[in-house]
C-alpha positions as CSV (number, residue, x, y, z in Angstrom):
1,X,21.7,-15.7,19.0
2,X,25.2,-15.2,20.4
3,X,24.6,-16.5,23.6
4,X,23.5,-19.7,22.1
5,X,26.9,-19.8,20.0
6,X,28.5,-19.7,23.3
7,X,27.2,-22.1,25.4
8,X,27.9,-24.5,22.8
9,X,31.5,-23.3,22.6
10,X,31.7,-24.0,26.0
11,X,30.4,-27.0,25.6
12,X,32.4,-28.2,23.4
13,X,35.6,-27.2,25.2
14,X,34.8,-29.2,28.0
15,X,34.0,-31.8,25.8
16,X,37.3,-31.6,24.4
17,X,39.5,-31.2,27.1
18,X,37.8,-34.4,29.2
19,X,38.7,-36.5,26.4
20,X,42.2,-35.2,25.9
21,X,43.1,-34.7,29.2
22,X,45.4,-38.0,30.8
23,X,44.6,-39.3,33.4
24,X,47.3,-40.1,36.2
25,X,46.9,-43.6,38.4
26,X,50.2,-43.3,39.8
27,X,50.7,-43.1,43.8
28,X,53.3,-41.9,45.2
29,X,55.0,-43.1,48.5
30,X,58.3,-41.5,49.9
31,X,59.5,-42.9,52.7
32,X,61.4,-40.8,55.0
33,X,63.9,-41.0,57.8
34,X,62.0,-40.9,61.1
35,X,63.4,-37.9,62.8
36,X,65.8,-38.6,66.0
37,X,65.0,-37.9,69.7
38,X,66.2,-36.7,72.4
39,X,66.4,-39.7,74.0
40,X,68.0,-41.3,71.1
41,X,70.4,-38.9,71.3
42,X,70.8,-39.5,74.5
43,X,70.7,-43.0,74.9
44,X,74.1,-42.7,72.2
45,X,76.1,-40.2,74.6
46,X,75.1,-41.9,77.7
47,X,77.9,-44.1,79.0
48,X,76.9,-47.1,81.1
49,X,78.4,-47.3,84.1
50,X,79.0,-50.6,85.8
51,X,78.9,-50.8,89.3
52,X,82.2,-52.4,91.5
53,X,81.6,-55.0,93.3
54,X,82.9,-54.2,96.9
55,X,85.3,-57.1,98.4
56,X,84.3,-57.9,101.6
57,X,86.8,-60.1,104.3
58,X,84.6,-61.3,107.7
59,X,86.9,-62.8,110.3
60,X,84.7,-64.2,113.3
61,X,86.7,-63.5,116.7
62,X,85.2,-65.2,119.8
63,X,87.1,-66.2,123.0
64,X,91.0,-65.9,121.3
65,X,90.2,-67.6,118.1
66,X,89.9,-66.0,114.6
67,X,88.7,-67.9,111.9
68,X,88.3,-66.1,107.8
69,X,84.5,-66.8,106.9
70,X,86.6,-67.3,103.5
71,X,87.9,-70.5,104.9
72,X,84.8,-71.2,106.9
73,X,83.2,-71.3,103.0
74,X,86.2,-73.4,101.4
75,X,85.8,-75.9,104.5
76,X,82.0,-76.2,104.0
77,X,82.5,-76.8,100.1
78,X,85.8,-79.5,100.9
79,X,82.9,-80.8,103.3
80,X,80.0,-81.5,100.6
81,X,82.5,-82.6,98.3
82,X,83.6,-85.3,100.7
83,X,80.2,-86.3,101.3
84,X,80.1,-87.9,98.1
85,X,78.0,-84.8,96.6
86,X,78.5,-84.1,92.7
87,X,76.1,-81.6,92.2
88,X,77.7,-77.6,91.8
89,X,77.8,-75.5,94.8
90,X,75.3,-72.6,93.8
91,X,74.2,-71.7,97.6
92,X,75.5,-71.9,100.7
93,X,73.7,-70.6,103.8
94,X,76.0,-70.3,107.0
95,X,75.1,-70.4,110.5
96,X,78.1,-69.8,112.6
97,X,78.1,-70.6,116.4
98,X,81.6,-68.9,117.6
99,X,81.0,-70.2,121.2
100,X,80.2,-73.7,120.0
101,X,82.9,-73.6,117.0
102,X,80.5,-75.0,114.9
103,X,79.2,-73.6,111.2
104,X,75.9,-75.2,110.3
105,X,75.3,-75.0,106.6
106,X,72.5,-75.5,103.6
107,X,74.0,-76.5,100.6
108,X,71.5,-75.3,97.1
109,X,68.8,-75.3,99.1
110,X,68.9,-78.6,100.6
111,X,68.1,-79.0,104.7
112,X,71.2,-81.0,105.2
113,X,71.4,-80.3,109.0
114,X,75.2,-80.3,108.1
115,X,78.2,-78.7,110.0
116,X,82.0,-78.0,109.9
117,X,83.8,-77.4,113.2
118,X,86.1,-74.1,112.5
């Protein structure tokens, strides 16, 4: 007979300690601080370096006469804007013929079969 008057101790303690035990529906959520790389890091102690733009001065010589390809570019812009042309200068492609002193140009793009004598 004692092992009867066990079981039903146990029984009744897990009886018991299902009813009196709480039961906990709260969740949790930390949030933590994502961990820094080394390219983080590096991307803070990395200095950018910006490159300097190189001046450049073309003189065309031919036959005695020097002419700046500065002032070929100023008397191709004086040129356009004479022409009655309100648009901005963006581009200007030069074609310089020394022998001929002639500078054929493209203004923005535009065929213009244009020239300034230099």
């Amino acid at each position: 007979m004692a092992k009867k008057a066990t079981a039903a101790k146990t029984e009744v303690k897990t009886e018991e300690t299902v009813k009196t035990a709480p039961v906990k529906t709260e969740t949790k959520t930390e949030t933590k601080a994502e961990p820094k790389t080394t390219a983080a890091k590096a991307a803070k102690t990395t200095k950018t370096v910006k490159a300097k733009e190189t001046k450049v001065n073309v003189t065309v010589e031919f036959q005695g006469n020097n002419k700046s390809v500065n002032d070929i570019v100023e008397a191709v812009k004086e040129a356009y804007k004479a022409e009655g042309n309100k648009d901005a200068v963006e581009t200007i492609d030069l074609f310089i013929q020394p022998e001929n002193g002639v500078a054929y140009y493209i203004v923005n793009g535009k065929e213009e079969g244009k020239s300034v004598n230099i």
